[in-house]
C-alpha positions as CSV (number, residue, x, y, z in Angstrom):
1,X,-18.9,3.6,-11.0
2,X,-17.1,4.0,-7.8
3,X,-13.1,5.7,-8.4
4,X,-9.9,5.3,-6.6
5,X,-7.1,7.2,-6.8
6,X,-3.7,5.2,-6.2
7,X,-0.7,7.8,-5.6
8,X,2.1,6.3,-6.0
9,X,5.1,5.3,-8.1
10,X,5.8,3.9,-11.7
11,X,7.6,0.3,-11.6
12,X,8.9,-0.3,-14.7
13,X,8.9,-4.0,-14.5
14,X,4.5,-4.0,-14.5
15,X,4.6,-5.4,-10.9
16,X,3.8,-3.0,-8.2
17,X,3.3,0.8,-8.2
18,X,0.9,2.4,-10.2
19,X,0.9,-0.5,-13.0
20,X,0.0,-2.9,-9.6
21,X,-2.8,-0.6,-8.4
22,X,-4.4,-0.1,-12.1
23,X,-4.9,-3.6,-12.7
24,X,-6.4,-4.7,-9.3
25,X,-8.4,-1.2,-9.7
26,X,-9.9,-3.2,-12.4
27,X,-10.1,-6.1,-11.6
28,X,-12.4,-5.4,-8.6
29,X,-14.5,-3.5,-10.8
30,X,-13.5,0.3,-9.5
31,X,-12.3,3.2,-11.8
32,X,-8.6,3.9,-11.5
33,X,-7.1,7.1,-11.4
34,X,-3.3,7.9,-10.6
35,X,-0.9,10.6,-9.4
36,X,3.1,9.8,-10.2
37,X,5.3,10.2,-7.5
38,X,8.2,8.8,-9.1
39,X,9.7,7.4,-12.0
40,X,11.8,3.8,-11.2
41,X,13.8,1.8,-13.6
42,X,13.7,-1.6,-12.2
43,X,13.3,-5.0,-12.9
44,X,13.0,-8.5,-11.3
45,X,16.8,-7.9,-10.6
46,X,16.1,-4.3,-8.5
47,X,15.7,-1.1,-8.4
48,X,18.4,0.8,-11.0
49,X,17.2,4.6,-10.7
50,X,14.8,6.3,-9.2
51,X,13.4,9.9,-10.4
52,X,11.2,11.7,-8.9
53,X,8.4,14.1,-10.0
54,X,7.9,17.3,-9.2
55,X,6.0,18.3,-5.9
56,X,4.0,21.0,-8.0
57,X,3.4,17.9,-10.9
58,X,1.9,15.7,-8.1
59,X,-0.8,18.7,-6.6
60,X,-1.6,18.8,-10.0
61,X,-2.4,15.7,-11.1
62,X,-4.4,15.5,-7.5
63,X,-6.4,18.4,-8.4
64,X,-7.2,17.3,-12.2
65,X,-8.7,13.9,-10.9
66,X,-10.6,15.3,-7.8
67,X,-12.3,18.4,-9.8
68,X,-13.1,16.5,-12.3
69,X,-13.8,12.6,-12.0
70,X,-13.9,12.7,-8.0
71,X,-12.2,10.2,-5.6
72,X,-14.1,8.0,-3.6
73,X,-11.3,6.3,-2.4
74,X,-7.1,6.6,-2.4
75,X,-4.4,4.4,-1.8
76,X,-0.9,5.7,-1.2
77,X,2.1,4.5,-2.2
78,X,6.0,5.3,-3.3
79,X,6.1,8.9,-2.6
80,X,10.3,8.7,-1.7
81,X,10.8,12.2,-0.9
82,X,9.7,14.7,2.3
83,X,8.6,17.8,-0.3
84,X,6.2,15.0,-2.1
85,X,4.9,13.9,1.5
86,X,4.0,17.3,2.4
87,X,2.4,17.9,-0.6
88,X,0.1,14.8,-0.7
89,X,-1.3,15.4,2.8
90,X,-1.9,18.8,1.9
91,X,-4.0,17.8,-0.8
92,X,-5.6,14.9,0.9
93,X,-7.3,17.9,3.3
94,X,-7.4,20.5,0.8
95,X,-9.9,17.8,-1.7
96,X,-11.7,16.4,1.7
97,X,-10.4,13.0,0.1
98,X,-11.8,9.7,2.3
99,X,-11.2,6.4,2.7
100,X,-7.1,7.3,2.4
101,X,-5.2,3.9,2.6
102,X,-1.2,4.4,2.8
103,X,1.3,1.2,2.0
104,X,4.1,3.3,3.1
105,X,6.9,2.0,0.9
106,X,10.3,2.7,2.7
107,X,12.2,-0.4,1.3
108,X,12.3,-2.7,-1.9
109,X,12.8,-6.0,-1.4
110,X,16.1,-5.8,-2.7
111,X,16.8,-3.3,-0.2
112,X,17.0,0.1,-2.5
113,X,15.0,2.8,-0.1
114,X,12.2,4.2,-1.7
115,X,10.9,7.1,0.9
116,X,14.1,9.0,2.3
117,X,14.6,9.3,6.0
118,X,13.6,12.9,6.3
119,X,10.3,11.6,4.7
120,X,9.7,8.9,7.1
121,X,9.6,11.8,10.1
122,X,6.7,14.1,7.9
123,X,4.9,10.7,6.9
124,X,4.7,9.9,10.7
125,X,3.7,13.7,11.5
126,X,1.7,14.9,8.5
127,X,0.4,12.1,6.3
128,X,-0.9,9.2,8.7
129,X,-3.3,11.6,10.9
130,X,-5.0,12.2,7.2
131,X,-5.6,8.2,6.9
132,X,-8.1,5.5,7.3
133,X,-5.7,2.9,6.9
134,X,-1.9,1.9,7.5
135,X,-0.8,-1.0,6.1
136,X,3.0,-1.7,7.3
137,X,4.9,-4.6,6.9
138,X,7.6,-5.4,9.9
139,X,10.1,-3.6,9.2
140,X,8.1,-0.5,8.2
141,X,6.2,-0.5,11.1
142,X,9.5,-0.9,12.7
143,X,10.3,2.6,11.2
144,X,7.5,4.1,11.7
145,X,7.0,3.1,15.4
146,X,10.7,3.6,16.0
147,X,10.8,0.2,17.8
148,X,12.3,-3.2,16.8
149,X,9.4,-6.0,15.6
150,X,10.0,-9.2,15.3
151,X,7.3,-11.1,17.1
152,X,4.0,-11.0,17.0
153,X,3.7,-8.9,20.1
154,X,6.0,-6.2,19.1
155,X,3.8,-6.0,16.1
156,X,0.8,-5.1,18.6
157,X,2.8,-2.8,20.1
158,X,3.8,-1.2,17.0
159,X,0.4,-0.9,15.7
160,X,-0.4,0.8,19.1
161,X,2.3,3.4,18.4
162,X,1.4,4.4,15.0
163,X,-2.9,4.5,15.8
164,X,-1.4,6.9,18.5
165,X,-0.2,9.3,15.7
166,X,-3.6,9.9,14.3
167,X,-4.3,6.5,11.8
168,X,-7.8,5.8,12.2
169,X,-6.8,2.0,11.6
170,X,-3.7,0.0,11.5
171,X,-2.6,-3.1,10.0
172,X,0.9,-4.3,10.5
173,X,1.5,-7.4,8.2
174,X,3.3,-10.9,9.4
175,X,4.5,-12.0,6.2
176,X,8.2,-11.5,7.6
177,X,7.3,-13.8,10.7
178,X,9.5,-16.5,11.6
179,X,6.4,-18.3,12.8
180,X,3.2,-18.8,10.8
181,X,2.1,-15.2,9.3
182,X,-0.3,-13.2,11.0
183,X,-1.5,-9.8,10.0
184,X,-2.3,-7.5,13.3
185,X,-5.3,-4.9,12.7
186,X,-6.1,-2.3,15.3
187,X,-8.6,0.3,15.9
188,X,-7.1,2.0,19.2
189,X,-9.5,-0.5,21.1
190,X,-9.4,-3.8,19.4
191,X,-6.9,-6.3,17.7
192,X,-8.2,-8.3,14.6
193,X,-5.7,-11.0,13.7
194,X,-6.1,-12.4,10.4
195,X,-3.9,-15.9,9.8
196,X,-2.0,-17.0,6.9
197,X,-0.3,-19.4,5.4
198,X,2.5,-19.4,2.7
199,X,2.5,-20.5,-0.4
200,X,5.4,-22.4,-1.8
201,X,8.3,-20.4,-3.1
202,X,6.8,-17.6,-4.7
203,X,7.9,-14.5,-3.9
204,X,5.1,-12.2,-5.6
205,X,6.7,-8.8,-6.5
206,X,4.4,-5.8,-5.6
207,X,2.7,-8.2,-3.0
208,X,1.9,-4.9,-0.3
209,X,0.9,-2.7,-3.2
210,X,-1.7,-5.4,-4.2
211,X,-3.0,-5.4,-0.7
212,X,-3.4,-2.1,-0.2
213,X,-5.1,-1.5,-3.8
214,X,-7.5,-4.5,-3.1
215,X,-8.5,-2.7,0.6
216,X,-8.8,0.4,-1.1
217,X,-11.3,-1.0,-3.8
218,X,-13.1,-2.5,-1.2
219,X,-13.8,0.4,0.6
220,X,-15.0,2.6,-1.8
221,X,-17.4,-0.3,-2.6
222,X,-18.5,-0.2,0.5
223,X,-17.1,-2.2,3.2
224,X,-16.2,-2.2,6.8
225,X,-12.0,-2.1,6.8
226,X,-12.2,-5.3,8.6
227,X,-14.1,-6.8,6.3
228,X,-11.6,-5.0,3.4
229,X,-8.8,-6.2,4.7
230,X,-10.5,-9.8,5.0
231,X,-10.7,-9.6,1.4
232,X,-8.0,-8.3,0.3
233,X,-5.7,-11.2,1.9
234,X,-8.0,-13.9,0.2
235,X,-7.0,-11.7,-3.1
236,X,-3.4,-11.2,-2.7
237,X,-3.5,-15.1,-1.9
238,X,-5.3,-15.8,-5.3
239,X,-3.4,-13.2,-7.0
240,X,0.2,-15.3,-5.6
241,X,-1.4,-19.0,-6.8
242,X,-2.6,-16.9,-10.5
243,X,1.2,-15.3,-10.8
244,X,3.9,-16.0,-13.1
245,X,7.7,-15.8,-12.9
246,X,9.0,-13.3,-15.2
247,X,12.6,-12.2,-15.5
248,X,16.3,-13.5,-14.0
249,X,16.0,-12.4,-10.6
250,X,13.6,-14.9,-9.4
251,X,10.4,-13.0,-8.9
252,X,6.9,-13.9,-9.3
253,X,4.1,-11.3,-11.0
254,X,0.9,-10.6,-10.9
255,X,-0.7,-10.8,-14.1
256,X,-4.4,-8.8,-13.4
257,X,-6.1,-11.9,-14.1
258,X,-7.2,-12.6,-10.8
259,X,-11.0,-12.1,-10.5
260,X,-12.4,-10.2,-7.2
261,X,-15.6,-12.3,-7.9
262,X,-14.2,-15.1,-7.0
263,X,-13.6,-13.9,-3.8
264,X,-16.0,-12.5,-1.9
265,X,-16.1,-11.5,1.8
C-alpha cells in the first residue's frame, strides 16, 4: 500500500489540515501519515488561537514515519512559522522524500495568517526548490511571487516567478477570479489550463488542503502531475456537491465520503 505523509496543521473544526488530508488519504485508497505543525482552535466562525509545535517535535515525527513506514509521497501544509520551515526542508533532503506537494497556507479565509512573514521569505528560498508541486491560490502566489494577481495573465506570470525559484511544477489556482475559474499549471515550458466552474453557494472549508491531498495521493499512485492535478479538481468538485454545512459561520465541509473511484482520470 502506497503512504503519504501530509505535514501540516491540526484544524479543530475536522475541515482542512491534517483531519482534511487523512480522510482524502483514505478515501483514495493511500496510507496516511502526519507530522503537526500547529495546533489551531477554530471553527466555522475562524481561527481563535494558533500554537505551534516545536521545530525539534516536527524532525521527529518526520524521522519516525520515514524510518519506519516510508513516504512515498508528502503534501505540505500549515507550517506558520520560519524555524518549522527550515526544519521541514531540511528533512525533506535529509529522508530523500519525493513527490513533495506544498499548499502553502499563508491566509485563512477569514483572514487570520497562518505562515508568518519571515516564513514566507525561507519558504520562497529553502522549501519550494525541495518540491514537485506548488499549489497557490491568488493571493498566495501573489506573496510568493511578490507581484499583484488578479487576472488570468498575472497568474502566468506568477507561476513563471515561482518555477524560477526551484518548483519543479506550479499550479496557481483561479478560484478567486472575477471571471470563470481557471487553474494555471506550469512546467518552466508549458501552460496547462484546467477550467472550472462554480458551484452554487458553497463555500467548502479546507477546499486547497483537499486539492493538494488528492494530487498528492495521485502521485504516489502513480500519475503524471498533469494528470494528478486533473483529478484532483474532478475530486474537490465532487467533494463540494457531497459537503455539508456545519456550524454558524456559514461554511460548508467535507465529510470523507467522497469516493476517488468515482472519479477517475
Amino acid at each position: 500500500m502506497k503512504c503519504v505523509l501530509t505535514i501540516a496543521g491540526s484544524d479543530s473544526s475536522g475541515g482542512a489540515g491534517i483531519q482534511a488530508d487523512l480522510k482524502v488519504f483514505a478515501a483514495l485508497g493511500v496510507y496516511g501519515t502526519c507530522a503537526v505543525t500547529a495546533v489551531t482552535a477554530q471553527n466555522s466562525l475562524g481561527v481563535q488561537k494558533v500554537s505551534k509545535a516545536p521545530p525539534r517535535t516536527v524532525a521527529a515525527q518526520i524521522d519516525s514515519v520515514a524510518r519506519d513506514i516510508g513516504v512515498d509521497a508528502c503534501k505540505v501544509g500549515m507550517l506558520y512559522s520560519a524555524q518549522v520551515v527550515r526544519v521541514v526542508a531540511e528533512r525533506i533532503r535529509r529522508r530523500e522524500i519525493g513527490n513533495v506537494v506544498i499548499d502553502p497556507v499563508i491566509f485563512a479565509k477569514d483572514g487570520s495568517r497562518l505562515l508568518l512573514a519571515r516564513a514566507v521569505e525561507r519558504l520562497r528560498r529553502e522549501l519550494i526548490p525541495e518540491c514537485t508541486l506548488v499549489t497557490p491560490n491568488l493571493v498566495e502566489a501573489g506573496e510568493l511571487a511578490r507581484t499583484e494577481v488578479t487576472d488570468l495573465e498575472s497568474a502566468r506570470e506568477a507561476a513563471r516567478i515561482i518555477r524560477d525559484l526551484g518548483a519543479s511544477w506550479v499550479l496557481v489556482k483561479g478560484g478567486h477570479l472575477q471571471a470563470d475559474p481557471i487553474d494555471v499549471l506550469y512546467d518552466g515550458q508549458t501552460f496547462v489550463e484546467y477550467a472550472g466552474t462554480r458551484i452554487g453557494a458553497r463555500p467548502l472549508h479546507g477546499s486547497g488542503c483537499i486539492l493538494s491531498a488528492a494530487i498528492a495521493a495521485r502521485l504516489a499512485l502513480g500519475d503524471s502531475v498533469p494528470d494528478a492535478v486533473r483529478f484532483a479538481k474532478d475530486y474537490v468538485t465532487a467533494a463540494i456537491k457531497d459537503s455539508v454545512k456545519i456550524g454558524k459561520g456559514g461554511l460548508w465541509y467535507y465529510t470523507g465520503s467522497t469516493r476517488g473511484d468515482q472519479h477517475e482520470v
